[in-house]
C-alpha positions as CSV (number, residue, x, y, z in Angstrom):
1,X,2.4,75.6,-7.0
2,X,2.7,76.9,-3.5
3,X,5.6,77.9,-2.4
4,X,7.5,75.9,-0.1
5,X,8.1,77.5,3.5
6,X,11.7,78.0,4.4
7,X,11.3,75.6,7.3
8,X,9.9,72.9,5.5
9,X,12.8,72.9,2.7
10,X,15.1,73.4,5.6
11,X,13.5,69.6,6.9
12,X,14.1,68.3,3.8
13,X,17.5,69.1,3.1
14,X,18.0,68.2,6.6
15,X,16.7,64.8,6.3
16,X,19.0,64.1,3.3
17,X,21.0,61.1,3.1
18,X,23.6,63.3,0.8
19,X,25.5,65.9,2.2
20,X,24.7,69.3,1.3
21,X,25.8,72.5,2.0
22,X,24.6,76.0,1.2
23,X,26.6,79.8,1.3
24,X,25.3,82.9,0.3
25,X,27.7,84.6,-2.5
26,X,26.5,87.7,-2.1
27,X,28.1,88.9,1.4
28,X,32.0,89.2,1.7
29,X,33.6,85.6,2.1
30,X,30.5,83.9,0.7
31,X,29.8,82.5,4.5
32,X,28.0,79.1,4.5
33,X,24.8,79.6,6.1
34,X,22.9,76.1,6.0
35,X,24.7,72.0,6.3
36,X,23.0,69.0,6.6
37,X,24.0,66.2,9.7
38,X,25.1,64.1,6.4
39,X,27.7,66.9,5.4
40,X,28.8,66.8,8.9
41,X,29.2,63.5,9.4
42,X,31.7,63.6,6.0
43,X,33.5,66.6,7.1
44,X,34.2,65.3,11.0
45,X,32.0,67.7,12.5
46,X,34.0,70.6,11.0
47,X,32.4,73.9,12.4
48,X,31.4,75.4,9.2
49,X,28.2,77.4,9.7
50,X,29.3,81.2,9.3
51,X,33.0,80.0,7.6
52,X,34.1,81.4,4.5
53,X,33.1,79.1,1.3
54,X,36.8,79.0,0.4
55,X,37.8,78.2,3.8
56,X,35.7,74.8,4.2
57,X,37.1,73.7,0.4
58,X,40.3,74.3,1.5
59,X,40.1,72.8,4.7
60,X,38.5,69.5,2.7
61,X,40.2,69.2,-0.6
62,X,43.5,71.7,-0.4
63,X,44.2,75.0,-1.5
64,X,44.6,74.2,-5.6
65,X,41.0,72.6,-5.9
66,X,39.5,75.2,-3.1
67,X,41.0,77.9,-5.8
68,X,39.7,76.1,-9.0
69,X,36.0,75.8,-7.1
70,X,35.9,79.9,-5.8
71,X,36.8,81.0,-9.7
72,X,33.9,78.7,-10.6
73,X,31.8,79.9,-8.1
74,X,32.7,83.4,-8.6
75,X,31.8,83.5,-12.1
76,X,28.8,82.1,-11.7
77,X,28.9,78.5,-13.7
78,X,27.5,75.2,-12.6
79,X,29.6,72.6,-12.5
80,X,30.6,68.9,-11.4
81,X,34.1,67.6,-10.3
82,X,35.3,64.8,-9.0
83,X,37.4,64.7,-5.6
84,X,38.6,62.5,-3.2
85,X,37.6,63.0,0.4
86,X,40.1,60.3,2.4
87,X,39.4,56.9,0.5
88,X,36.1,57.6,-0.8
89,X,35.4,59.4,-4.1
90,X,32.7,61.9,-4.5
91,X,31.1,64.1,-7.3
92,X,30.9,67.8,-6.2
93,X,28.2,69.5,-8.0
94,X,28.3,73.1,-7.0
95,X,25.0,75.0,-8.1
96,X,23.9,78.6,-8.0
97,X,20.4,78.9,-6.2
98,X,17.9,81.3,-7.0
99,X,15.6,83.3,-4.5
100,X,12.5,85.2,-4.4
101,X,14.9,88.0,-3.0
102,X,16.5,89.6,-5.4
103,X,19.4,90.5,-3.3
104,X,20.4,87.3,-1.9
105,X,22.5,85.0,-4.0
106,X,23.3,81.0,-2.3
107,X,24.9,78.2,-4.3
108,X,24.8,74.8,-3.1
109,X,27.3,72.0,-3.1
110,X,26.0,68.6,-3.2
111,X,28.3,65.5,-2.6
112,X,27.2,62.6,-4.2
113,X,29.5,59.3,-3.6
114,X,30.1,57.1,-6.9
115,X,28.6,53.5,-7.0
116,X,31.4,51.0,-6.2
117,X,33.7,53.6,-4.6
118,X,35.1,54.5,-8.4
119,X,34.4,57.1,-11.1
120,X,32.5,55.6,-13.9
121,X,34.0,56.1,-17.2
122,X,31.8,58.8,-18.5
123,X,32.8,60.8,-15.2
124,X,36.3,60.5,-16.0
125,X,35.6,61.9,-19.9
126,X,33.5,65.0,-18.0
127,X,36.3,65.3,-16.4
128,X,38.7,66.1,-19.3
129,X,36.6,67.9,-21.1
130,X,35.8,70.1,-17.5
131,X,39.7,70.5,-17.9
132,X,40.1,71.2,-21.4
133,X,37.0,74.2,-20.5
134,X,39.4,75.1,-18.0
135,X,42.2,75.3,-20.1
136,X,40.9,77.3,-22.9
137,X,39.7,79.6,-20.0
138,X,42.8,80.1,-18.8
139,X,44.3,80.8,-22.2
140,X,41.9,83.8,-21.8
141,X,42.1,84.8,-18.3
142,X,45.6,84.0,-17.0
143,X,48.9,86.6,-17.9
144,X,51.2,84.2,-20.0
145,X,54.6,85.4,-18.1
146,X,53.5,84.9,-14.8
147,X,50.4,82.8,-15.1
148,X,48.6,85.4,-12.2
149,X,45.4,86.6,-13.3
150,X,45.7,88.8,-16.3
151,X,44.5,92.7,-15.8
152,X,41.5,92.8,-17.5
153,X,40.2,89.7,-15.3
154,X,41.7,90.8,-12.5
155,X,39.3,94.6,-12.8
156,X,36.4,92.0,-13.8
157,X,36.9,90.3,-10.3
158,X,38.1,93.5,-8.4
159,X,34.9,95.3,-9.9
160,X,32.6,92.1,-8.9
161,X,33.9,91.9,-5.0
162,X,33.7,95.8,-4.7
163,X,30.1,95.5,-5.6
164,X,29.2,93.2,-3.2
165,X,31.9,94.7,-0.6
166,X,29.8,97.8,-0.7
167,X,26.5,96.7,-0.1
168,X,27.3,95.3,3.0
169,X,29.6,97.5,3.8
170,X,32.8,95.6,4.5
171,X,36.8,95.9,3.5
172,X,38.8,95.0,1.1
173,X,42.6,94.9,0.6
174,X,45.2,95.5,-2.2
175,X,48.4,95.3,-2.1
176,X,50.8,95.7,-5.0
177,X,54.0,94.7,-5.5
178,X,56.9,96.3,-7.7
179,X,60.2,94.9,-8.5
180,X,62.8,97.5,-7.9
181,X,65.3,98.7,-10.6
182,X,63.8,96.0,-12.6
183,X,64.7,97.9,-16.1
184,X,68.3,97.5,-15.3
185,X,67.6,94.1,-14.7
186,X,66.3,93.4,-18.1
187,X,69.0,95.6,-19.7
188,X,71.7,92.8,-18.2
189,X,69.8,89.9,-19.0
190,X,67.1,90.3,-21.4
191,X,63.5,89.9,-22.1
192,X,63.5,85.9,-21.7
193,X,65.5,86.3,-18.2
194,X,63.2,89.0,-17.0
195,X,60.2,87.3,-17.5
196,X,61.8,84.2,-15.7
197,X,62.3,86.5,-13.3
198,X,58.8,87.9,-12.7
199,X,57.6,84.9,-13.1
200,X,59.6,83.2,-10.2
201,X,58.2,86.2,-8.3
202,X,55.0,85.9,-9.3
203,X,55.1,82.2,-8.1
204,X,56.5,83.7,-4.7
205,X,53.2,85.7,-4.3
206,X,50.9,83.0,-4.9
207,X,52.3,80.5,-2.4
208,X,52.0,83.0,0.2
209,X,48.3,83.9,-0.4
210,X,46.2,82.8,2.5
211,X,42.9,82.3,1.3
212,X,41.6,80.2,-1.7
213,X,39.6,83.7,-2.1
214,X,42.4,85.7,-2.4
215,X,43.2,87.3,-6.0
216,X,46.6,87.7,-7.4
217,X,47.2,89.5,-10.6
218,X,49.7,91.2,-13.0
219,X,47.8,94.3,-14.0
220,X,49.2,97.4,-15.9
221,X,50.1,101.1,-15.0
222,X,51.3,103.9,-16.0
223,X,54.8,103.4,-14.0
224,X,55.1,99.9,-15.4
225,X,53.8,96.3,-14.7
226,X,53.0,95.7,-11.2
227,X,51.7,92.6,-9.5
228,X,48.8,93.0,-7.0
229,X,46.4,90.8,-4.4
230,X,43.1,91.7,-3.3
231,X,42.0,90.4,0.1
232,X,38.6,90.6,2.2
233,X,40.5,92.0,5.2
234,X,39.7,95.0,7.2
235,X,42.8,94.7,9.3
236,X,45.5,96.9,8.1
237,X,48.1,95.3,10.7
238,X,47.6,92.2,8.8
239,X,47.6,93.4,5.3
240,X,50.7,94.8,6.2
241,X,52.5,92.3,7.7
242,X,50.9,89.7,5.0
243,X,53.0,92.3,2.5
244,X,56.3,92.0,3.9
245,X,56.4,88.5,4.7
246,X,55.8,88.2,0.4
247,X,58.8,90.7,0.4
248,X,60.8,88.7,2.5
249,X,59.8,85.4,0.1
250,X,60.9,87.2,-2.6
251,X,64.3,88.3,-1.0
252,X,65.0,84.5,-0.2
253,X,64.4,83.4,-3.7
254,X,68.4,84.5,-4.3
255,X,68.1,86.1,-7.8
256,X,70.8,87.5,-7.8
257,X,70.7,91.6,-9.5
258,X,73.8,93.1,-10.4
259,X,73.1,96.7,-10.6
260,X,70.1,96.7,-7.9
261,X,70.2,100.1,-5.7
262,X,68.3,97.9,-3.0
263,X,70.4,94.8,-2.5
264,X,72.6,92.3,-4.8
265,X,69.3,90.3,-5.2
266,X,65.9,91.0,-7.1
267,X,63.6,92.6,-4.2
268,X,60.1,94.5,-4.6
269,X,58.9,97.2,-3.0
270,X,54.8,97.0,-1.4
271,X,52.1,99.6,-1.1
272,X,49.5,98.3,1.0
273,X,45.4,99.7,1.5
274,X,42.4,98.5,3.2
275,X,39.2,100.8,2.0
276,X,35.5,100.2,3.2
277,X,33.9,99.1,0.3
278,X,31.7,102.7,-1.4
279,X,32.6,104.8,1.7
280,X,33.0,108.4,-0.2
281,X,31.4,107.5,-3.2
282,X,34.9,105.8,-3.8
283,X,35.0,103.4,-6.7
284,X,37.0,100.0,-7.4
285,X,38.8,102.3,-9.9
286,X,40.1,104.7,-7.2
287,X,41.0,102.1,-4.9
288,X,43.1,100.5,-7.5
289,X,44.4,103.9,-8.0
290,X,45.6,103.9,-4.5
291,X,47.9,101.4,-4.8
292,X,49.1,100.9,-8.5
């Protein structure tokens, strides 16, 4: 069959009565680049040509389901959940598009409203099943103490936006996190304390991410566990002031540290970098390096 001109599918999804939108995965943010007048109308005109992916879920269904949907989405997998948009329910099926160019990577959410304005009963069993998938994938993927990424999913990720980081040449972020004098704090209250403690910390650095995109992890070095995020930022300012205002939540949890050097409470200390993606022949491994 002939191939169907860009224009004409562009009339098409246009002319759709169910709101679509499309963003290309393969550039840094995953910007959308294509929304139909029936996705505006259900957003309220949002502005979303040229927003990060993660931005527009977020902005639509809150930060925890805008998370859930970039993991998806970043690993590739097809899949169909059910959110609520105001009073109207809606199946999100978010699907990976294929292209005659090789190098371009889109995937497409589709909002289709349920009939009656409720879930029918074999959405509702996809749906536990969708979160028993999650949860067994989690079992894999998440550290148990602090329930961050582990490190081995964390270089998956890191290796996966470096890759695409460098072929358009953009930035990226880390900055890692390490708790100071936190062997004396496990010699005072032991292992079970200490990983409360990390993991209170650890809960710290997630609420202060600011992008559903953003990556936060407990990966290991050779000094000892560290906890890292990974950002597509280019502005160092940012990064840095993004790091101490985690330090700061950290300082105002009040865990209190008896033998600390720093402070009566638990703090950490931050090392911050923002590296063009490739520049150097560097490698996702030697920017981790740079930090951990």
């Amino acid at each position: 069959m002939t191939e169907l001109k860009r224009d004409v599918l562009e009339q098409l999804i246009e002319g759709s009565a169910e709101p679509i939108f499309v963003a290309r995965v393969d550039r840094p943010d995953w910007p959308v680049v294509l929304c139909n007048p029936a996705f505006s109308s259900l957003s309220d005109n949002l502005p979303v040509i040229g927003k990060p992916l993660a931005d527009v879920f977020e902005d639509l269904v809150g930060r925890e389901l805008a998370v859930e949907i970039s993991e998806n989405v970043r690993s590739g997998h097809e899949t169909t959940i059910a959110v609520e948009l105001g009073s109207r329910e809606f199946l999100l099926v978010l699907k990976p598009l294929s292209s005659p160019d090789a190098d371009a990577r889109f995937y497409a959410a589709y909002w289709r409203g349920t009939a009656g304005g409720t879930l029918a009963v074999d959405t509702e069993i996809q749906q536990a099943l969708l979160k028993a998938k999650r949860r067994i994938r989690d079992l894999s993927r998440d550290d148990p103490v602090t329930g961050l990424l582990n490190s081995n999913t964390f270089i998956e990720v890191l290796n996966h936006d470096w890759a695409v980081a460098a072929r358009e040449k953009s930035s990226l972020a880390l900055v890692s996190f390490t708790l100071n004098d936190f062997a004396e704090y496990l010699e005072v209250f032991g292992r079970h304390a200490s990983d409360s403690c990390m993991r209170r910390v650890a809960q710290a650095i997630r609420r202060c991410l600011r992008r559903a995109s953003d990556v936060a992890a407990r990966i290991e070095t050779s000094d000892g566990d560290c906890l890292v995020v990974l950002s597509h930022s280019s502005d160092a300012n940012a990064v840095n002031d993004f790091a101490a205002k985690i330090s700061a939540a950290v300082r105002e949890l009040g865990l209190h540290h008896p033998r600390s050097r720093e402070s009566k409470f638990v703090t950490v200390s931050y090392k911050t970098r923002v590296m063009e993606a490739g520049k150097d022949k560097e490698s996702a491994e030697d920017f981790l390096a740079t930090v951990s």
